[in-house]
N, C-alpha and C positions, 0 to 999 in steps of 0.2 A: 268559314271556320273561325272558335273564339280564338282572340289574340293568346298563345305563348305567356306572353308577359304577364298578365293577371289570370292566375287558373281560380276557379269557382273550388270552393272547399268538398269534399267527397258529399255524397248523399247518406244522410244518416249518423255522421261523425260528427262532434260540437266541434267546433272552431276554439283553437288555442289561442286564449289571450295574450299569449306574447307576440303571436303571428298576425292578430287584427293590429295590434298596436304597432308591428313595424308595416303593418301596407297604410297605415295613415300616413307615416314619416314622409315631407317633402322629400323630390327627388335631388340629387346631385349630380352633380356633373364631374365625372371624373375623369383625370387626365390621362390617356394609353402612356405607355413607358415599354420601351423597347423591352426582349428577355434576350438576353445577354448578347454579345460581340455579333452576329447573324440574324438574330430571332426576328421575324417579322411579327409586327403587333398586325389585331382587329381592327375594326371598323371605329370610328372613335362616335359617339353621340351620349347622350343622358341616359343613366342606369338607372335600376332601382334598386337598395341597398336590401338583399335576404339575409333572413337568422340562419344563421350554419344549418347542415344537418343535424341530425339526431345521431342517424347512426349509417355506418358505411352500407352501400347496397350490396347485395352478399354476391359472391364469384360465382354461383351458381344459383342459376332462379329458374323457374316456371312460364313461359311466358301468359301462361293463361290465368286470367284476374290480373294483367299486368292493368294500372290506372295511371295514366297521364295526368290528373286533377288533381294526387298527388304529390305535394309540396317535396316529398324528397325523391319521388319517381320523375318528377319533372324536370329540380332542378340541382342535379347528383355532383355538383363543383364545390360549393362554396359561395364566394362573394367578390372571387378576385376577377380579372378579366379574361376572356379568353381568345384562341383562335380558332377559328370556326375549321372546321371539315367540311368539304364539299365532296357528297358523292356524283362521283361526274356523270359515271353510266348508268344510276339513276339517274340523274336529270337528263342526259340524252334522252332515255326512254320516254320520261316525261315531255320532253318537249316534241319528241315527233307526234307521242299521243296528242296532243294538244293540237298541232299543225294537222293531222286528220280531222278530229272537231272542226277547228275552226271552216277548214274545207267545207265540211257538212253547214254547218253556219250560212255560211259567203253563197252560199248552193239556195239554200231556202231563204234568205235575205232577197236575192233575185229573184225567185219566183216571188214574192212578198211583193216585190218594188215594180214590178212586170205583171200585177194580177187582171188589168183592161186586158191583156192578150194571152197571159198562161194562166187566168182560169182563179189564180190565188193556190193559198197553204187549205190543203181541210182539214179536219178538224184533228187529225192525228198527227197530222206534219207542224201543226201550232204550236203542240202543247210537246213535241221534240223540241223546234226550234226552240222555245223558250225554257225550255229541261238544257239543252246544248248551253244557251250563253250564258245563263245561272253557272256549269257546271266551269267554263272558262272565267268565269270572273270571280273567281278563289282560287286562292293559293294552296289549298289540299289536293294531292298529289291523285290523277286521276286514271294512272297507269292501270289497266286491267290487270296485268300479270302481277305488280308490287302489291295490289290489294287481293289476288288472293293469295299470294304466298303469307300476306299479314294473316287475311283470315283466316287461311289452315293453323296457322300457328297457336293462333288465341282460342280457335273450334269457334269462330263466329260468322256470321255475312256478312258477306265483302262491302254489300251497302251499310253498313251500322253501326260503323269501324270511326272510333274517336279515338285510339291511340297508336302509336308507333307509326302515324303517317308522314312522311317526308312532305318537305315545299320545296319543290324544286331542285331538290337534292342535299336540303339540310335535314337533317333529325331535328326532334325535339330538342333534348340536351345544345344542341347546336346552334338553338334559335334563341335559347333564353340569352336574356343580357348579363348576368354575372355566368363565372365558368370560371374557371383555370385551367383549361387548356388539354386535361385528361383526355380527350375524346371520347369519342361514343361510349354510351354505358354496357353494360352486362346484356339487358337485351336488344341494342339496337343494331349491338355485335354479330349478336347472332339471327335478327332479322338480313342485315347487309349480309354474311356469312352464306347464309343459305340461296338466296336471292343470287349471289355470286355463283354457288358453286349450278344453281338451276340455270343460270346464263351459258356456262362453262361449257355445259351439255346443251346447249341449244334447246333445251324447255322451256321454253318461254308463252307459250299459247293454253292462256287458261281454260277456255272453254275445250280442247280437245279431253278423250274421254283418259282416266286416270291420272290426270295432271296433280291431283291434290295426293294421289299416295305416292307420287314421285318428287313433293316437299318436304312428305314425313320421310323417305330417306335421305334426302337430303339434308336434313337437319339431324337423321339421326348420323350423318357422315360429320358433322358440324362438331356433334357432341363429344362424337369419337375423340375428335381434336382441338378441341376445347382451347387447349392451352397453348397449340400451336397458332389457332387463329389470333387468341389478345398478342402473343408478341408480335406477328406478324402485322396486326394494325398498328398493336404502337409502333414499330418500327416502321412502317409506312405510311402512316399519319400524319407528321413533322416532314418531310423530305421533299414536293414540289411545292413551292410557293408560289400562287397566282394570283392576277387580280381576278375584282369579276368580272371587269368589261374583257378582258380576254378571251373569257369562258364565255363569254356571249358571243363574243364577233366569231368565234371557232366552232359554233354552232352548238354547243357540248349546254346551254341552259337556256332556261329562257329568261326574257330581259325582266320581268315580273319580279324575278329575283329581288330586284332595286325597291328596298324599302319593305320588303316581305316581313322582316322582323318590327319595325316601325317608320310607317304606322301601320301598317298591316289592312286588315279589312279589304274591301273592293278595289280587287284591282281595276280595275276602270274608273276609277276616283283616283286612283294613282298616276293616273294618263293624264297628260296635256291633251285637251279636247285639239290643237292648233299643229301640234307636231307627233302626235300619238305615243312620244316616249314618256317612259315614268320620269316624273320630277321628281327632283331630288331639293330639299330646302334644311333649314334646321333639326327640324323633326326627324332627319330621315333616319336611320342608326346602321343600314347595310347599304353602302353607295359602291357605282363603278366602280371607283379607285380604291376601294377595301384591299387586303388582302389574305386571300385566305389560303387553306391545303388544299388541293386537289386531290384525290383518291377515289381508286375503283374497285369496289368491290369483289368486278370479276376478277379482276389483277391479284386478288387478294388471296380469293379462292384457288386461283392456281396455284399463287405459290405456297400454301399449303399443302394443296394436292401434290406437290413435286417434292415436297419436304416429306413428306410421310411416305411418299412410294421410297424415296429414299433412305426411310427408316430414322428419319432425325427428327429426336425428340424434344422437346421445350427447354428443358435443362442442360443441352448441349453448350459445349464452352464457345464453341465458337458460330453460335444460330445468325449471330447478326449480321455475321460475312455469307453464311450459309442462306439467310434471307437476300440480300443484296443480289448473290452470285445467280439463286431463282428467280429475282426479279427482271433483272438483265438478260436471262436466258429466252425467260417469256416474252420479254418486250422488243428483242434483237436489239437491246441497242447496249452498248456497253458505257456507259457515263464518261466524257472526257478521255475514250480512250482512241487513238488515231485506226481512219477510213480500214486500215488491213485489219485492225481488229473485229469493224461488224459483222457482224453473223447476218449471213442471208437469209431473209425471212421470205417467201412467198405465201401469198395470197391462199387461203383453203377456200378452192373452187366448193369442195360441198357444202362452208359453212352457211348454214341456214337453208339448206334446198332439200325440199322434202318433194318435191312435185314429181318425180316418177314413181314415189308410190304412195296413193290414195287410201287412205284406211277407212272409208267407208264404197269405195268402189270393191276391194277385199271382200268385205261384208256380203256386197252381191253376188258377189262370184261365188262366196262358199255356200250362199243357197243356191245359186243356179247347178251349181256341181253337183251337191246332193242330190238336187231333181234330175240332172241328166242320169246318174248312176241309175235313181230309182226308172228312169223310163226305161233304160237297157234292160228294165227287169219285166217292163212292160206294166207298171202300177199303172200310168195313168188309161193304158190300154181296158188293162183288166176293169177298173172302175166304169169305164163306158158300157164295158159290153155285158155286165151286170146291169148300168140300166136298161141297156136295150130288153135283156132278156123281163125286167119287172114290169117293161113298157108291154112286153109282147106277152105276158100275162104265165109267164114261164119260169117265175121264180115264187114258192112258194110261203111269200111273206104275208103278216097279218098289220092289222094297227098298230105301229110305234114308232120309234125313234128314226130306225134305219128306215122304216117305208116311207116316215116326213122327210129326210132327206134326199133320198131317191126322185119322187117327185120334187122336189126343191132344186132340183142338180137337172133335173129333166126340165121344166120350165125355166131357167136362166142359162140355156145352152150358149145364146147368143153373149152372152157378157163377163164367156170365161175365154182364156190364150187359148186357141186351136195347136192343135197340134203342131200343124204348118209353122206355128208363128214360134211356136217350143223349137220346135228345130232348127229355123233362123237362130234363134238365139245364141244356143247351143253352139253352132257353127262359127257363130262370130266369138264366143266366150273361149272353144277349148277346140274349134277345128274338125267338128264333129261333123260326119257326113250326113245326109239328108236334110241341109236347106238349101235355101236359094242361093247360088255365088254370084249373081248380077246383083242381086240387092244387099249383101253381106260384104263384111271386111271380115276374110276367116282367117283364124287365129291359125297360122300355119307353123309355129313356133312351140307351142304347147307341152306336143308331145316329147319334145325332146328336151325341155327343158323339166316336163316335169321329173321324169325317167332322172335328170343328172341330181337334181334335186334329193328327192326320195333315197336316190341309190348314195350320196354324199355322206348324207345323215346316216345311212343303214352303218354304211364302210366304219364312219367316225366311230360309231358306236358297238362296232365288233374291235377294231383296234383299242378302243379305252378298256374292253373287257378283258382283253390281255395281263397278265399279271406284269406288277408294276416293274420286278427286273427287265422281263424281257423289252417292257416299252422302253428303259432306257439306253437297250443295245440297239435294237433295231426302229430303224426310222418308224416315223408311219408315213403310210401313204397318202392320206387325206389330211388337213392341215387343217384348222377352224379357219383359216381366211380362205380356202377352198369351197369349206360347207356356206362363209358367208356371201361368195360369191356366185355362188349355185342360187341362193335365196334372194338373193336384190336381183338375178337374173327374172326367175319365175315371177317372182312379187309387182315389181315393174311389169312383165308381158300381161300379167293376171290383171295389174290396175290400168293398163292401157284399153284395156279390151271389157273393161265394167263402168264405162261412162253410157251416157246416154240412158236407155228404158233399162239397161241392166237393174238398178236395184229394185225399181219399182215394180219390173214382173217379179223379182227376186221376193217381195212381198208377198206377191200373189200365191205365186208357185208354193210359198213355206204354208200359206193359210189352205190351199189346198191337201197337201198333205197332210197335215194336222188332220183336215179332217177325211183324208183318207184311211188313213190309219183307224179312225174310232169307226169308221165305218166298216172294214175289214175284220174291226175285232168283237163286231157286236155278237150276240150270241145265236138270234136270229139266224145271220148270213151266216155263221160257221154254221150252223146245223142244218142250212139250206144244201151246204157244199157238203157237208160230213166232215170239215176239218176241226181239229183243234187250234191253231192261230190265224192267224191273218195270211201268214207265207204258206201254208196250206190251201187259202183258197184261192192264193197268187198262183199258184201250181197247178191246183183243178182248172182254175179258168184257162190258163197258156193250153194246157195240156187237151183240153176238149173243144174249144171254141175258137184260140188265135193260132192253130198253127205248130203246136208242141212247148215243149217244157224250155224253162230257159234259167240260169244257173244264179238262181236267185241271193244264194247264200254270197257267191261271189260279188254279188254287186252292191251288197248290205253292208259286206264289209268295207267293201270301196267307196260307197258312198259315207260311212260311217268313218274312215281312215282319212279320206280326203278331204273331206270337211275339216275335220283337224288340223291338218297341214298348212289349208287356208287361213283356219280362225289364228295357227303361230305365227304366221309372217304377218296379221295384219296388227297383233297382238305386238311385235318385237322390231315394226319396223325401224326403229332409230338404231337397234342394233347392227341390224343392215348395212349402215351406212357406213359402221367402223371408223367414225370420228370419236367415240368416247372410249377406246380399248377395251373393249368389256368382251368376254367370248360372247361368242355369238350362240352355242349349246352350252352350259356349266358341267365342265368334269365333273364338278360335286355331285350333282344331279344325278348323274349316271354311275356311278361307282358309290356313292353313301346309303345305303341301304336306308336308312331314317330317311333322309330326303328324296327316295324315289316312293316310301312308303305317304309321303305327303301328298300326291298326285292331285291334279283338279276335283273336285266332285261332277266338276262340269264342264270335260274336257272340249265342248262344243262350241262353249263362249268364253272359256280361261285357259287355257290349255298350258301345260308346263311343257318344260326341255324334256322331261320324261314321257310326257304322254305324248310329242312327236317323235319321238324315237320309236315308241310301241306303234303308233297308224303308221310311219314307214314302212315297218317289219312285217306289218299286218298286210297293208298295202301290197307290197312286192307279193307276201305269199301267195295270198290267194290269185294274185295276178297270175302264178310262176313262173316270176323270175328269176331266172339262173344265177350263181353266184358270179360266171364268169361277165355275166352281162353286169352287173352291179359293179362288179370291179371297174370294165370298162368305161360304165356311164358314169360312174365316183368320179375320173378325170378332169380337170377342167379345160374348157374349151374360150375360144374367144367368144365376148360378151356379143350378142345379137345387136344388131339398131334396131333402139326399142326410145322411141319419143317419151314429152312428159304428158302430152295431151294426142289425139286422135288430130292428124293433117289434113287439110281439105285439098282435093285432088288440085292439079295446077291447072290454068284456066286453056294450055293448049292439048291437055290431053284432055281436056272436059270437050273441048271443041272437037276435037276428032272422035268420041263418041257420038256425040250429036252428028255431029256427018254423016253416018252410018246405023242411024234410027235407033241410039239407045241414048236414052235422057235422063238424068242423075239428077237426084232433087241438092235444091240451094244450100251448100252450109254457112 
């Protein structure tokens, strides 16, 4: 990355003659001078003397078309000295990313230095490794998550990204050599801002699906509070003063840090080939013993978030105590106040732990559900015994579509899931009877978690229908942290039981329907059968060929309701986990008439709070069930033992199968 220090003039703009003539001016050497009675100074080394601004950067800005290159977007101080900001919990982030790399690194460096016996790198593992120690020997900040929440912010990709990037956990503004000590500018505030408040909530995993519309509300929560966030940096901006070997030995940066601002360029130039630490000599202008502020962005985001739930606004007389009092609250520690004063803080077991429920094991399951509904209907039934009948020359079809696919379905018999292997699944997914129980782990939990479920949400959603006096006389009986514990219940059983081949028939199974379905509705087979739909000729066939009629409407809707249920929880699992207070169903949702009229288009793959309350509703009905059973099942009961991964049997109950001629393949 170019040095900070000397920015290239915009593309396209002529260069101000007063601005060429002060980057000629020899450098100076200025002396640090304490800021008053406490003030800790910067780093001390040779600056380069900038022309003031022009004009102040405005309080509220755009971040997109923001330009680092920039002579007053770069360097928004002045000329006088500064004390840098250190964002710690970016550079944490940063430095574990980097200690991953390097892992990757030290990994194919051995296979490199070992290739007489492992064979060497080929040719894709080269041009990594040599992508990898490129990517470690710069100081651009190479955190996945900080570079997309930059990119969301600017609308750019995350690869292509020349501004707002941190080193190591300074900004820009941060790294230049003149400042006065302002801190961060207008939008580095609200890069750190959002960044915080996406920590807060444990969003941190860029690649997972909708992470970039959950930085535009983040920032649009930013915006909200705009004025709440600058007092709360400035006022916590100034307040720890460290060094930076502190910061280093506490793991909180990486040691790269040393000389980042000058002389910059290759960190591996920066290294003592002889002791691998950066040196440090005249040149250097950010050393160990600097010192600087420490601040955390998340820290920062809280206490804003604690300031606004509590209604305290920017102009309040007394914010600075009411800042302090949040900070303290958050961080359990009270500053200089003696042992009876701290506040016990424990550890939050669920922070960061998403691992009992899978959101792409979800996925599976809500097509395998579908499919199990549709075979209760007998689809995949019906579809066979129409080929048989074209095979046996009994279906009065001519040249086209359906008869290419018929034939097509009849010669690939062997390379589609048997039925056999349908009902295994089934059995292991939701406890369904007709497969194998020696070779299955069946989900014997299912039913009754789905029943509390379903019946949770129904209950919820007849008590918010209540008019609003009487909800305030009489309790309710289902609680949002009941319906949320009904759903982290099923969600969990539902992700334990969608590992393995689960998604991958889950594929197959969707691509046969599909084209079951066009096959069902072609015009052809309705006029073969005399029906007008498809569930017409679902009925002719049950009804004359397998056996009798079977209640197809009912399992269309369940297959249709359930699915839904599924794509909500895999859709809302963070809310599940009721670390971020948010309901887990929005009242609004259900009582706003405008926001129930908003519903998904596509409630299969989006589903709102609304359209799982309709496939509940829907769900129970055609099931019928009773209201007093929904009451019942609404209850909550104790949470099931429900793992985060599928256990492999213990080695003395393996052995006593084996004893007794039944042999269980390896996990």
């Amino acid at each position: 990355m170019a040095n900070d220090d000397k920015a290239p003039a915009p593309a396209g703009k002529p260069e101000d003659p007063k601005v060429k003539a002060a980057e000629a001016r020899p450098e100076v050497l200025l002396t640090p001078k304490p800021r008053g009675s406490g003030g800790a100074r910067s780093g001390t080394g040779s600056t380069r003397k900038r022309p003031p601004r022009k004009s102040a950067a405005p309080a509220t800005v755009d971040l997109v078309g923001y330009d680092s290159t920039n002579e007053d977007d770069q360097y928004p101080y002045g000329d006088n000295e500064m004390n840098r900001i250190l964002l710690v919990d970016l550079s944490e982030r940063e430095l574990r990313r980097r200690a991953t790399v390097a892992e990757i690194v030290q990994r194919y460096k051995t296979i490199d230095e070992t290739k007489d016996k492992s064979g060497g790198l080929t040719a894709r593992q080269r041009l990594e490794y040599d992508q990898y120690r490129r990517t470690l020997d710069q100081d651009e900040v190479i955190d996945p998550f900080y570079r997309e929440v930059v990119a969301t912010l600017l609308q750019q990709n995350s690869d292509s990204l020349t501004t707002l990037l941190h080193e190591h956990g300074l900004m820009g503004s941060q790294r230049g050599v003149p400042g006065d000590g302002n801190g961060l500018d207008g939008r580095e505030q609200e890069v750190a801002g959002v960044a915080g408040l996406l920590q807060l909530d444990n969003i941190t995993e860029p690649d997972r699906p909708g992470f970039r519309s959950k930085v535009t509300q983040a920032q649009g929560e930013y915006r909200e509070n705009r004025e709440l966030f600058s007092a709360v940096f400035a006022a916590l901006s100034g307040q720890h003063q460290v060094t930076v070997r502190s910061q280093i030995q506490q793991g909180l940066v990486d040691d790269a840090i040393v000389g980042t601002i000058r002389p910059g360029g290759s960190i591996s130039k920066r290294r003592d080939p002889r002791t691998g630490e950066i040196s440090e000599n005249s040149d250097t202008l950010l050393r160990r013993d600097n010192v600087v502020y420490a601040l955390s962005a998340r820290s920062v985001a809280g206490v804003v978030r604690k300031l606004a739930a509590d209604r305290v606004s920017a102009a309040d007389p007394w914010l600075s105590s009411r800042i302090d009092a949040a900070f303290d609250s958050l961080t359990g520690v009270l500053s200089g106040g003696p042992a009876s004063s701290l506040e016990i803080v424990l550890p939050d077991l669920e922070d960061s732990v998403d691992v009992e429920i899978v959101q792409e094991n979800l996925h599976a399951v809500q097509a395998i559900y579908f499919s199990f509904m549709l075979e209760e209907a007998r689809l995949f039934q019906v579809v066979e015994r129409i080929v048989d009948l074209f095979r046996q020359g009994l279906l009065p079809l001519g040249r086209g579509k359906a008869g290419d696919y018929l034939f097509r379905y009849y010669k690939t018999a062997g390379e589609r899931i048997t039925e056999a292997e349908r009902r295994d699944l089934y059995m292991r997914a939701f406890g369904a009877p007709g497969g194998d129980p020696n070779g299955n782990m069946p989900n014997r939990e299912f039913n009754e978690l789905w029943l509390r479920f379903v019946s949770a949400v129904s209950n919820f959603s007849r008590q918010i229908s209540v008019e609003k006096l009487l909800r305030q006389t009489v309790p309710m009986s289902v609680s949002q942290e009941q319906v949320r514990k009904a759903a982290r219940d099923l969600a969990a059983n539902l992700s334990l039981h969608g590992y393995g081949i689960a998604y991958f028939a889950a594929t197959d199974l969707q691509q046969s329907i599909l084209e079951f379905r066009d096959l069902l509705s072609d015009p052809e087979v309705r006029g073969a059968f005399g029906a007008r739909d498809m569930w017409q000729v679902v009925d002719q066939v049950n009804a004359n060929y397998l056996g009798g009629t079977r209640n197809t409407y009912r399992y269309r809707v369940q297959a249709n309701a359930g699915a839904i249920v599924v794509r909500w929880l895999a859709k809302n699992q963070q809310r599940l986990t009721g670390r971020f207070g948010l309901e887990v169903i929005s009242i609004d949702a259900l009582t706003n008439p405008q926001l129930r009229a908003l519903g998904s288009d596509r409630p299969l793959v989006d589903p709102t709070d609304w359209d799982l309350v309709n496939a509940c509703e829907q769900w129970l009905a055609v099931g019928g069930v009773q209201d007093q059973s929904i009451e019942q099942y609404s209850q909550p009961i104790e949470s099931p033992v429900i793992t985060s991964k599928p256990i492999e049997m213990p080695r003395a109950a393996r052995d006593v199968l084996d004893s007794v001629g039944i042999s269980l393949p390896g996990m």
